[in-house]
Structures are given as C-alpha cells and as structure tokens.
C-alpha positions as CSV (number, residue, x, y, z in Angstrom):
1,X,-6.6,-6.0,8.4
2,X,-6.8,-2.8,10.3
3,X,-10.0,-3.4,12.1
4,X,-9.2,-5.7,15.0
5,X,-11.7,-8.3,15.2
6,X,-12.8,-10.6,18.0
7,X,-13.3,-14.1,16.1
8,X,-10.6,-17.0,15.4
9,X,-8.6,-15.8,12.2
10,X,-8.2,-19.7,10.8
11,X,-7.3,-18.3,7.5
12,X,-4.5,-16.1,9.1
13,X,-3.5,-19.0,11.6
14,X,-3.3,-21.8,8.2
15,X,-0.8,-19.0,6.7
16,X,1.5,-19.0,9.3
17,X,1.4,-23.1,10.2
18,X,2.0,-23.0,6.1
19,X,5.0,-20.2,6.1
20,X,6.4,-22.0,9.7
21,X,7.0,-25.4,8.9
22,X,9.9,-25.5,7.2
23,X,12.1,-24.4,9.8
24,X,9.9,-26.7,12.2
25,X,11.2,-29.8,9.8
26,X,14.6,-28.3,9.7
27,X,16.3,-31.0,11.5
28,X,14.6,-33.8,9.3
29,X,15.6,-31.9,5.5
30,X,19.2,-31.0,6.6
31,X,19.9,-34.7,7.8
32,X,18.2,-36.1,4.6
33,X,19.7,-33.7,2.5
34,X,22.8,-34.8,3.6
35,X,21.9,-38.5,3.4
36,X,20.1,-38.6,0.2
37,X,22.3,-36.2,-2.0
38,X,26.3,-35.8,-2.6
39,X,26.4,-33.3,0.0
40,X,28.6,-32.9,3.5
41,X,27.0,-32.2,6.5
42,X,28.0,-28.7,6.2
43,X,26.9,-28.2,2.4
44,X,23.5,-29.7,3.7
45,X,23.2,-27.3,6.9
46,X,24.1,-24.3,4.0
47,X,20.8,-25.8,1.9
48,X,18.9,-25.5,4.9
49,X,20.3,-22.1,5.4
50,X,20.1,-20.9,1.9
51,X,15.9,-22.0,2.1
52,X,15.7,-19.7,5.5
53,X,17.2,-16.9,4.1
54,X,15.1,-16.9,1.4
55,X,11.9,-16.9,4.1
56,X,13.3,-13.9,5.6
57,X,14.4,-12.4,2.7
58,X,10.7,-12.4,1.6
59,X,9.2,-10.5,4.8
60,X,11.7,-7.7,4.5
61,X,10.9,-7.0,0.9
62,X,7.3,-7.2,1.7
63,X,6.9,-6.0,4.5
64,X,5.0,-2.5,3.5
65,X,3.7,-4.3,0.6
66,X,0.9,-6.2,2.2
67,X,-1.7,-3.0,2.2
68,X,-0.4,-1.7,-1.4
69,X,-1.0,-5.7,-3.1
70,X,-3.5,-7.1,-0.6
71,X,-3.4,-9.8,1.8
72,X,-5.2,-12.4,-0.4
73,X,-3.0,-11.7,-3.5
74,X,-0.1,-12.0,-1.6
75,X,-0.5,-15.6,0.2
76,X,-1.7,-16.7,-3.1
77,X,1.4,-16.0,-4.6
78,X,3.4,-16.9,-2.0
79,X,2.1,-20.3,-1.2
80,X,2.1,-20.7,-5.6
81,X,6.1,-20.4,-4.7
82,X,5.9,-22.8,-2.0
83,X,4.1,-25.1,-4.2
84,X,6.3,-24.8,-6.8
85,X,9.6,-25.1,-4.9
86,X,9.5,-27.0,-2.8
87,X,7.7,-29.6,-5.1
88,X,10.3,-29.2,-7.6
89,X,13.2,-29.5,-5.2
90,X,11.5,-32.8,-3.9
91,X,11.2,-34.9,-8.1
92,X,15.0,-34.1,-8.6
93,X,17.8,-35.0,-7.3
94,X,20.5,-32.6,-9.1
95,X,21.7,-30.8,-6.5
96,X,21.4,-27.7,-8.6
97,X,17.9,-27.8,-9.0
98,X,17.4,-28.7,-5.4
99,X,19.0,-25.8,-4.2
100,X,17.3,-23.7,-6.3
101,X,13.8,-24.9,-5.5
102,X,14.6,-24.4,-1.9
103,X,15.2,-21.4,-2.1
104,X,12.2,-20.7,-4.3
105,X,10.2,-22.2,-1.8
106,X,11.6,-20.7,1.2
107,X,10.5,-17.2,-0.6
108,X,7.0,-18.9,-0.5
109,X,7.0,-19.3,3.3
110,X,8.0,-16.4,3.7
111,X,5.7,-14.6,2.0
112,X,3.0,-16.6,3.6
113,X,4.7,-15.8,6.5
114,X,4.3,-12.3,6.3
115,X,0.8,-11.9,5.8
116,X,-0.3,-14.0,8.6
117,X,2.2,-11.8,10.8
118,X,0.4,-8.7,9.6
119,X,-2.9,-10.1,9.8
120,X,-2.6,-11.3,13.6
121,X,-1.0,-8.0,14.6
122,X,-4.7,-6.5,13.9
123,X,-6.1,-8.8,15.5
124,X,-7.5,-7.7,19.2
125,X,-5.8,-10.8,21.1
126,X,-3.0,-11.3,18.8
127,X,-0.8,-13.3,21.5
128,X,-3.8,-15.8,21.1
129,X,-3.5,-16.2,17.3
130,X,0.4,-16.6,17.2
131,X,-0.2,-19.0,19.9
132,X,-2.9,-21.1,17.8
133,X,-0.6,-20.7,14.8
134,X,2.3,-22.3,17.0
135,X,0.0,-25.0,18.1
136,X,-1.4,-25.8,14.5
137,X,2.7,-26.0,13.0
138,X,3.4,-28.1,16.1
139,X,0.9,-30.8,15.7
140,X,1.5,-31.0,11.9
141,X,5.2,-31.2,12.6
142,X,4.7,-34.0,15.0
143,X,2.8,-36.0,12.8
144,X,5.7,-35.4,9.9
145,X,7.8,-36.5,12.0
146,X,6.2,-39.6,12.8
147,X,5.8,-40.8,9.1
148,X,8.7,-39.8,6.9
149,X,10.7,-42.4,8.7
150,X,8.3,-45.1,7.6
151,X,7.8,-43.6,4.1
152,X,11.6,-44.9,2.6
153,X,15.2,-43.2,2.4
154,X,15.6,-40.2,0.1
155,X,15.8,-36.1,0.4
156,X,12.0,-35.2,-1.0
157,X,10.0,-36.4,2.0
158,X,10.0,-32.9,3.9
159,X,9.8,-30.9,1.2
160,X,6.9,-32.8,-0.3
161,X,5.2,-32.3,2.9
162,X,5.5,-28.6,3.1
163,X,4.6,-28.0,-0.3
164,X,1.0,-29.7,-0.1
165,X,0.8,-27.9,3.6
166,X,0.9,-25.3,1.2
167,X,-1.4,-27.0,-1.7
168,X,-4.0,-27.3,1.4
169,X,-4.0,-24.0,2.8
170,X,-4.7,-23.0,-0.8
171,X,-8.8,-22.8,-0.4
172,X,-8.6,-20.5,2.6
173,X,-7.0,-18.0,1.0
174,X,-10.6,-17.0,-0.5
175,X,-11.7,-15.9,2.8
176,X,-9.1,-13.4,3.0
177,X,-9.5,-9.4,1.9
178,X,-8.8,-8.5,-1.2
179,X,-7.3,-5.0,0.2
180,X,-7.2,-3.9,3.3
181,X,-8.6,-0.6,5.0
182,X,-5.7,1.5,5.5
183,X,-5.0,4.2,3.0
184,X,-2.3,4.2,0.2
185,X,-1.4,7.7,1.8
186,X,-1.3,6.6,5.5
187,X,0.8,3.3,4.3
188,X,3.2,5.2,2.4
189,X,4.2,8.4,5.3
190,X,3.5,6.8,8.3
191,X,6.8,5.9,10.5
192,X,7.1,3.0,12.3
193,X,6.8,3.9,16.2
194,X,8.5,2.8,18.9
195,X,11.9,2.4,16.7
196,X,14.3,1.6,19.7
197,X,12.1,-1.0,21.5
198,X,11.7,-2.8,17.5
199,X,15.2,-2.6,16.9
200,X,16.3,-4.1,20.7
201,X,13.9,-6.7,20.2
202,X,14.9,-7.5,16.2
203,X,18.5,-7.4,16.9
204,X,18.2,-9.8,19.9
205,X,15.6,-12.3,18.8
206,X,18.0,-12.7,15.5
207,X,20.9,-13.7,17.6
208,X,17.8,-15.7,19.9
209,X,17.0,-17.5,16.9
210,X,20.3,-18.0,16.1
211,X,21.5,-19.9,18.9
212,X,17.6,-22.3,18.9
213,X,18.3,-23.4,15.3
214,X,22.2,-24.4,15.9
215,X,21.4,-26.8,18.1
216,X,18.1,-27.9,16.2
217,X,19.8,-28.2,12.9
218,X,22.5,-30.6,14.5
219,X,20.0,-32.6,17.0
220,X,19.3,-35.4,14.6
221,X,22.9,-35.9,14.3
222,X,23.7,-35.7,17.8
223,X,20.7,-38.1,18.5
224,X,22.3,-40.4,15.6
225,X,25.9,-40.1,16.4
226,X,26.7,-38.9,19.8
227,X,23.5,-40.7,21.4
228,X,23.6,-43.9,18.6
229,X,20.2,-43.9,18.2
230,X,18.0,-44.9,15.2
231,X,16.4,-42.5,13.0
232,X,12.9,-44.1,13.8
233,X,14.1,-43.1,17.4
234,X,15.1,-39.6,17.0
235,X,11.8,-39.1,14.8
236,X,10.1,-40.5,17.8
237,X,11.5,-38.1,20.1
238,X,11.4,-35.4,17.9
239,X,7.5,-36.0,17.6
240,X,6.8,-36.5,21.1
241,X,9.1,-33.3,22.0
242,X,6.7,-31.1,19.8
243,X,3.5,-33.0,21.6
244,X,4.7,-31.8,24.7
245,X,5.4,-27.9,22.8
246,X,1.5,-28.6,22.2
247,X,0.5,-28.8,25.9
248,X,3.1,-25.8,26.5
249,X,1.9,-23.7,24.0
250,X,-1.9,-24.4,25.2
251,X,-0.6,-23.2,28.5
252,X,0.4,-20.0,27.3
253,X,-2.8,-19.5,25.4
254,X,-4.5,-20.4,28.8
255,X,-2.1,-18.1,31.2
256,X,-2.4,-15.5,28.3
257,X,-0.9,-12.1,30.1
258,X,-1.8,-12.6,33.4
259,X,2.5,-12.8,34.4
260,X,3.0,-10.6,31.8
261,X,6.2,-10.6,28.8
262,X,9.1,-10.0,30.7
263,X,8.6,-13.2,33.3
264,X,7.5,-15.9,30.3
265,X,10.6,-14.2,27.9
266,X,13.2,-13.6,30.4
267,X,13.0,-17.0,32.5
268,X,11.7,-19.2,29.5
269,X,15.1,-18.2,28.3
270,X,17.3,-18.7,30.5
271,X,15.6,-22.6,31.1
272,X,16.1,-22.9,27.5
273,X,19.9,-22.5,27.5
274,X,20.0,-25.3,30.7
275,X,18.3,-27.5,28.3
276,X,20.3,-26.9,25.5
277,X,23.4,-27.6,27.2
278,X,21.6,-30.9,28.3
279,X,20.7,-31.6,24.4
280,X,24.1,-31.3,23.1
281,X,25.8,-33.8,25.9
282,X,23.7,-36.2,25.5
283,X,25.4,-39.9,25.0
284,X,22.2,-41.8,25.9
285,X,18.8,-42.5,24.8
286,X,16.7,-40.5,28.0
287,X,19.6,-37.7,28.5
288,X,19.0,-36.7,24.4
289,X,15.0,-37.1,25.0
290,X,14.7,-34.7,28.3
291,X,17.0,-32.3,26.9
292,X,14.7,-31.8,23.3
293,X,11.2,-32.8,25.1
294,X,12.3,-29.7,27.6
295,X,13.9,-27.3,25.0
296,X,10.9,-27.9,22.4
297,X,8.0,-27.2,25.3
298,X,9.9,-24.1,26.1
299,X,10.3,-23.2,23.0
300,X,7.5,-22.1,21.5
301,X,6.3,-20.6,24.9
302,X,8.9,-17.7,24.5
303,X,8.5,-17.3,20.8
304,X,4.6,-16.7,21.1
305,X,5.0,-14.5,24.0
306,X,7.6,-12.7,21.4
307,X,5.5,-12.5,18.5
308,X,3.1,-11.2,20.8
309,X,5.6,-8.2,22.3
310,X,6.3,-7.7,18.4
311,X,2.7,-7.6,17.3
312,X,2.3,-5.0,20.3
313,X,4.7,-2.5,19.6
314,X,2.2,-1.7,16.2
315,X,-1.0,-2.6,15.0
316,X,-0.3,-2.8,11.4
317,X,2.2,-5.6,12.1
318,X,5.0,-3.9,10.6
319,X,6.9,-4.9,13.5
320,X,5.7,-8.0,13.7
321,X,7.0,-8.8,10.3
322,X,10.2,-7.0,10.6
323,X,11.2,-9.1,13.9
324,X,10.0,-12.6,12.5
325,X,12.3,-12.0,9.6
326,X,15.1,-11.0,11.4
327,X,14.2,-14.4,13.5
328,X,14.0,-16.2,10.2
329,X,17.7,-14.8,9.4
330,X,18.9,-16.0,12.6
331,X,16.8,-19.7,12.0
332,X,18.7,-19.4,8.1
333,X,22.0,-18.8,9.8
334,X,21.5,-21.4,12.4
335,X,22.4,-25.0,10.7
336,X,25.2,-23.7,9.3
337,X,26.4,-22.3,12.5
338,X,25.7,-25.2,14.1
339,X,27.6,-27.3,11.8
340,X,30.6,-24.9,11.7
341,X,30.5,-25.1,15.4
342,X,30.1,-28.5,16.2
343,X,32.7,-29.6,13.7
344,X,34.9,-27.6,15.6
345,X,34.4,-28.3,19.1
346,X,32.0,-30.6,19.5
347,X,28.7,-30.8,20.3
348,X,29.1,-30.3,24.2
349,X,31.1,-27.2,23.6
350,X,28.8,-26.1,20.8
351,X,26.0,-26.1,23.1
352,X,28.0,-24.4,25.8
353,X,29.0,-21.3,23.9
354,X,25.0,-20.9,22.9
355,X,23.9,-21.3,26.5
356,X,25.6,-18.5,27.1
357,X,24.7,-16.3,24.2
358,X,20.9,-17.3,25.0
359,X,21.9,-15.7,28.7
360,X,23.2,-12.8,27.6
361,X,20.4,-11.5,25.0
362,X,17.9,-12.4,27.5
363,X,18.5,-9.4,29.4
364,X,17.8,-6.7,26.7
365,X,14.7,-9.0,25.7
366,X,13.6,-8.6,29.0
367,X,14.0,-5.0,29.0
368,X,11.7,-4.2,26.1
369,X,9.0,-6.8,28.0
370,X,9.2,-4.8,31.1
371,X,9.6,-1.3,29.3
372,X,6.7,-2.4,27.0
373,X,4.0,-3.9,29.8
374,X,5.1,-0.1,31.8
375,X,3.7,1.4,28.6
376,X,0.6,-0.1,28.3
377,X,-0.5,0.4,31.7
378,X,0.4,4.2,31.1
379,X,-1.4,4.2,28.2
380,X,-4.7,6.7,28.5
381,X,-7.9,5.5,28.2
382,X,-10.2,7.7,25.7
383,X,-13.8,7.7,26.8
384,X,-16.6,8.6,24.3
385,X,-20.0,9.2,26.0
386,X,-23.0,9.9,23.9
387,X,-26.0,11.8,25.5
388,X,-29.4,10.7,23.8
389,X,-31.3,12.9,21.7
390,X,-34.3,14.6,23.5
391,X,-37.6,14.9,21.7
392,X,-37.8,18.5,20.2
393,X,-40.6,20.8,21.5
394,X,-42.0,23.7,20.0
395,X,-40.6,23.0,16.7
396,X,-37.0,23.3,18.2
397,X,-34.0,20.9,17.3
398,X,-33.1,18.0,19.4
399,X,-31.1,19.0,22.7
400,X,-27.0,18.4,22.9
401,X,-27.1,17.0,26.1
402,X,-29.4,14.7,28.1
403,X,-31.0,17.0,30.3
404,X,-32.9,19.7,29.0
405,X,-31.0,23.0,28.9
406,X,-32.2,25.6,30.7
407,X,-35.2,27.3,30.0
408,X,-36.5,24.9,28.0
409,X,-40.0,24.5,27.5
410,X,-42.1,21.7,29.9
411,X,-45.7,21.1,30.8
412,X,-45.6,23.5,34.0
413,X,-42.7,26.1,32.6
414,X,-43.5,28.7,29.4
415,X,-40.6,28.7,27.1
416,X,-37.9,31.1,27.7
417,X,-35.5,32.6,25.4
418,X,-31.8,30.7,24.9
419,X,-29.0,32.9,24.3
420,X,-27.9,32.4,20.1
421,X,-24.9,30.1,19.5
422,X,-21.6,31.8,19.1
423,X,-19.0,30.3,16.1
424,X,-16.1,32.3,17.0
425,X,-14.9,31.6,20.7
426,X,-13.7,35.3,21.3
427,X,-16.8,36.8,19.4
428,X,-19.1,34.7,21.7
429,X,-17.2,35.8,24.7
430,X,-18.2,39.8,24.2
431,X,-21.4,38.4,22.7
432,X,-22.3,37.0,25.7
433,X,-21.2,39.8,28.1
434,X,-23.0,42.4,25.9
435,X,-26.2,40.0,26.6
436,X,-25.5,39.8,30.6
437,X,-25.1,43.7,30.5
438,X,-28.7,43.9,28.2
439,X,-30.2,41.5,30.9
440,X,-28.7,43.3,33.7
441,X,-30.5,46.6,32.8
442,X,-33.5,44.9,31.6
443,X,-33.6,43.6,35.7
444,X,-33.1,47.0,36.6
445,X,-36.0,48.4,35.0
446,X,-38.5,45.8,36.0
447,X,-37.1,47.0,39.7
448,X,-37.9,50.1,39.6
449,X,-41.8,49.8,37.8
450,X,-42.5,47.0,40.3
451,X,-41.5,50.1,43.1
452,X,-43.1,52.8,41.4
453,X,-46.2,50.5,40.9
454,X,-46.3,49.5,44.9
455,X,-45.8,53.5,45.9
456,X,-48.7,54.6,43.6
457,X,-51.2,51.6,45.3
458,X,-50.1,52.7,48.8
459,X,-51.0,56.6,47.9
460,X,-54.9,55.5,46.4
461,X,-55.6,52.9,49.4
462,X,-56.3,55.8,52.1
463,X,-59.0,57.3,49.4
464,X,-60.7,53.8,48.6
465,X,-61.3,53.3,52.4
466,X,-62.8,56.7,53.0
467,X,-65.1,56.3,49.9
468,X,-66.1,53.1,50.6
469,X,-66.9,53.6,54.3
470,X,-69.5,56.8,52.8
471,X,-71.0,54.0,51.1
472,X,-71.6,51.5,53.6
473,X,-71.3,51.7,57.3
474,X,-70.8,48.2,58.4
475,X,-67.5,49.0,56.5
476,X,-64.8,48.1,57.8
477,X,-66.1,45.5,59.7
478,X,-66.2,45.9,63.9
C-alpha cells in the first residue's frame, strides 16, 4: 500500500463504510438496547461505549501491524469478528452475551477500520477516498435508518445490519494485497514524523469526537422525549439528516483543497457547536430536524477534511490510524458522556457545555491545518531529468548527456581525444591539471616549429626567384 495509485480504491472505501457504521447507527443500537433489553439508559449508552472502545482499541494494537500481517489478512479477520459479533449479539438476548458480542464486534470494525485508514493514506488523493468512504457509510446509514423502524421492536436490528455490511464486503477483500511493499526493516525502525502536529491533532479530535457522539448518542431520545416525536419520525429525520451529509460530503469531494484545511476544519467547527446547541433545545418537530439536518451535513465535511490532514502528516497511514482511534475513543466515550450529562442537567445544558468544548479545540485544530498547508507549500520539489542516449560512434559508449561532448566525432570533425574519467574527485583534480600543463607545452612546441618553419621559407624564397628568373625571362611577369 506504499505505492500511491491514481484509481478509485473500492476495496479500501467498502473497508472503511464496513469498520464506520457502527458508530454511524449509534443513536439507533443505544436507544434499542435500552428498549429491547433490561437495561437503563445509561447501562445502554455504556454498551454502546464498551462496542467503541473496542473499535479503537483495535487500531492502536494494529496499527504497525498492517505491513508485518498484510492488508488482506487483516480485514479478513477483522470483518470474520464483525461477523461473528455482532451476529451473535443480535440471536440473544442475555445481556451477557450481548455485551460480549459487541464488543467482539466493535474489535471487527476496528480492525477493518484500520486497514482502510492505512490503505487510503497511500493513496495519491487520499482526502478523496475518506470522502467516498464517508459518502458510501452515509447512504447505507440512511437507508438503515429508514427500515429498522418498519422491521418490528427488538435490540438485533442494527447489529444485524452491520454484521452482513460486513458479510458483504467479504468478496472484496480478494482484491486486496496480500503484503505490502515496505520492508520488515523500514516498518520496524522508522519513527513516526511530525510527532507534535500528530499528537495536537489526536488529542484534539478525541475530545472533537467526544463532544459529536454525546449529543448523537442522546438525539433519539431528545427527538422522543423532549421533542415527543415518534420513532418512525426520528428515523425519518435521522435518514434525511445523513441525505443532506451526502450532498455535503460530495461538496467537499468537489471543492477538494482549493480553501485549504484550516478554513473547512476551523469554521465547520465552530457551525457545528451552533447547531448542536440548536439539537439539544429542541421541543418541536422542525427545531429537532434543522438542528441534526445541519449538524449531520457539517459533520462529515470536517471529519473528511480531518482524515485527510491525518493521512497527510504520513504516507504509511500510521497517523491516519493513530488519530481515527483516538476519534473512535472519543465516539466510545461519547453515549456515556452524553447520558451522564444529560441526566444531570438536561439536554439544553448538555449541549451548551459541548458547544463550548467544540469552540475551544477548534483552535489548536486549526493550528495544525494552517501549520500543515505552510508545509506543504515549503515542501521542495525534486526534479529528475533524463538526457537520451546518443548513438555511439567509432565503437565508443553512448554519451551522458544530450549533446555530444566535446570533441566528439561528426561527419565534418576527425575525432579528438577526451581526457580519461577520474574515480577519486581529488585524484582527478591533479589528474586533470597535470593534463592542462602536458597540453600547455604540447601548444608551446607546435608554436615554435610553425615559427621556425615560416623563418626557414622566408630565407629560400630570395634563391627560388633568382633561379627561376635564369630560367625563364618573362619571369616574374611585367
């Protein structure tokens, strides 16, 4: 996954709508978790957060793993897990068993998860792929969305549809490499670069995360309490609030980096935190639906212009990985914040206090944007020209440069003799003034024959004419 390549990487963007979709169907499993099962609101948000842990548990374990086991290995086994899992966790309903399948299955996503990141930080484009990979979890969300409310009560709905997401993705893991083309050596003692700008951007995407999935782990409540809506009515919003992430996350693919990281990142940011406010105060049916149709177009604008900063910083994707797991620990620590929060103050203040935490981390996240764009335009530019080959002449090797050296042999020029080629640098250096002396002398020389020469002709031409006027008189003529 090294080599960046220039066409659409569907098997790397099926990984990552596979390893994303739980989180995207958060709202959906904590709410039916909690409806389905003997479990509190809070104990339901901790399933939730237990399963996202798990996800990002899996990309820091494996994150220098992908060149040593190989990219197709891994997603097999990882969407095996997901299979397994979350399939399991869907046919029971001890609570036990549930839990533990989630969390068997969120190591499956993340897994997944992991190899698409490392695969789309090779790519050449890779803000495109994250954004296609946003796109493809988006629709497929949507369209969960819109069935499971029609499909009956009961907890397994979600999880059964993200573990044959999983089943389906399955056959495209063939066209994946086996290994990759880095080195055991180079994985095992290079260092990651650009440490600080990672770290910054890890650090603050966690707590970024952190604050998205409160209030998205809570919406359906606050859609079926606060708003007293329906759950075929919060589905519907829900779906048609990731339709319009669709059309937002084609406009980023379209804009692509003409404004840049630090605009999309640092703005998209702080509009996020106006919405959320609006989310979590909603008492009616159009303030809770322009709240999460805003929030969710914004949304996945910021996090694919993110992904994209990530992906930038190295192009092995080690940093890609690193900061969507520390995002997945802040999406595994959102419900349960959320919950903790809400039943404490309430959903307006809840959405309040992360308004403001989503201002405050927007600053250093614009920082490494701007700090990272700076870079790249500092970045130099290697150039490699090749001169063609000239035809050899005389039984002499091809020339090193496009034009024939000097001296070399042509249809109206003899050829004349090229000084030898010099290894050393310093042995060339006397070499070669040792040959100008030699050639200096040699000048010398032909100077002083070519006078001799002319003084002895200008001493015989008086005799010539005197011997050559005895022989004929007309010479020279009148």
């Amino acid at each position: 996954m090294s080599a960046r390549s220039t066409t659409t990487p569907w098997p790397l963007v099926a990984l990552f709508t596979a390893g994303y979709l739980a989180p995207y169907l958060l709202p959906t499993t904590v709410g039916r978790l909690d409806a389905g099962l003997p479990l509190s609101a809070t104990q339901a948000g901790a399933v939730g957060s237990a399963l996202l842990l798990s996800s990002a548990a899996a990309g820091f374990l494996l994150v220098s793993r992908v060149d040593r086991v190989g990219p197709r290995t891994l997603a097999r086994i990882g969407l095996t897990l997901a299979v397994l899992g979350y399939g399991s966790a869907a046919l029971t309903h001890a609570v036990p068993a549930v839990v533990a399948g989630a969390v068997v299955g969120g190591f499956g996503s993340g897994t997944a998860t992991t190899v698409a990141a490392s695969g789309i930080a090779a790519e050449r484009d890779p803000h495109r792929a994250s954004t296609l990979g946003l796109l493809c979890v988006s629709a497929l969300a949507g369209a969960v969305y819109l069935t499971v409310p029609h499909l009956g009560a009961g907890h397994g709905q979600p999880l059964a549809a993200i573990a044959l997401t999983a089943l389906a993705v399955w056959p495209l893991t063939g066209r994946l490499p086996v290994r990759t083309a880095t080195g055991h050596a180079r994985v095992e003692t290079a260092g990651l670069p650009h440490r600080r700008a990672g770290l910054v951007l890890a650090g603050t995407l966690l707590c970024w995360s952190l604050a998205q999935n409160s209030l998205w782990g809570v919406s359906g409540r606050i859609g079926l309490t606060q708003a007293h809506l329906s759950e075929v009515t919060v589905g519907a919003v829900f779906a048609i609030a990731l339709g319009t992430g669709l059309v937002g996350v084609i406009g980023a693919g379209a804009l692509g980096s003409r404004l840049g990281r630090a605009v999309p990142i640092g703005a998209g940011t702080a509009l996020i935190a106006g919405c959320i406010v609006l989310s979590a105060s909603a008492h009616d049916l159009r303030t809770f639906a322009t709240g999460e149709i805003a929030w969710n177009t914004l949304y996945p604008i910021v996090l694919s212009y993110v992904l994209g900063l990530a992906a930038s910083l190295d192009p092995r994707g080690r940093w890609a990985v690193l900061v969507g797991s520390a995002s997945s620990l802040g999406t595994a620590a959102g419900p349960l914040a959320g919950s903790v929060l809400s039943a404490g103050a309430g959903f307006p203040a809840m959405g309040a206090i992360l308004a403001a935490g989503l201002v405050v981390i927007a600053v250093p996240m614009t920082a490494v944007a701007v700090r990272s764009g700076r870079r790249r335009l500092l970045q130099p530019v290697e150039l490699v020209i090749e001169a063609p080959a000239s035809r050899p002449v005389g039984g002499a090797g091809p020339y090193r440069h496009a034009a024939p050296p000097r001296g070399a042999t042509s249809p109206h020029r003899p050829a004349a003799a090229t000084p030898p080629a010099y290894e050393n640098s310093y042995a060339s250096t006397s070499a070669r003034q040792r040959a100008r002396s030699s050639s200096s002398s040699s000048r010398n020389d032909a100077t002083k024959e070519f006078r001799a020469n002319s003084r002895n002709r200008s001493s015989l031409r008086p005799s010539a004419e005197r011997t050559a006027s005895k022989l004929s008189p007309t010479y020279p003529p009148k």
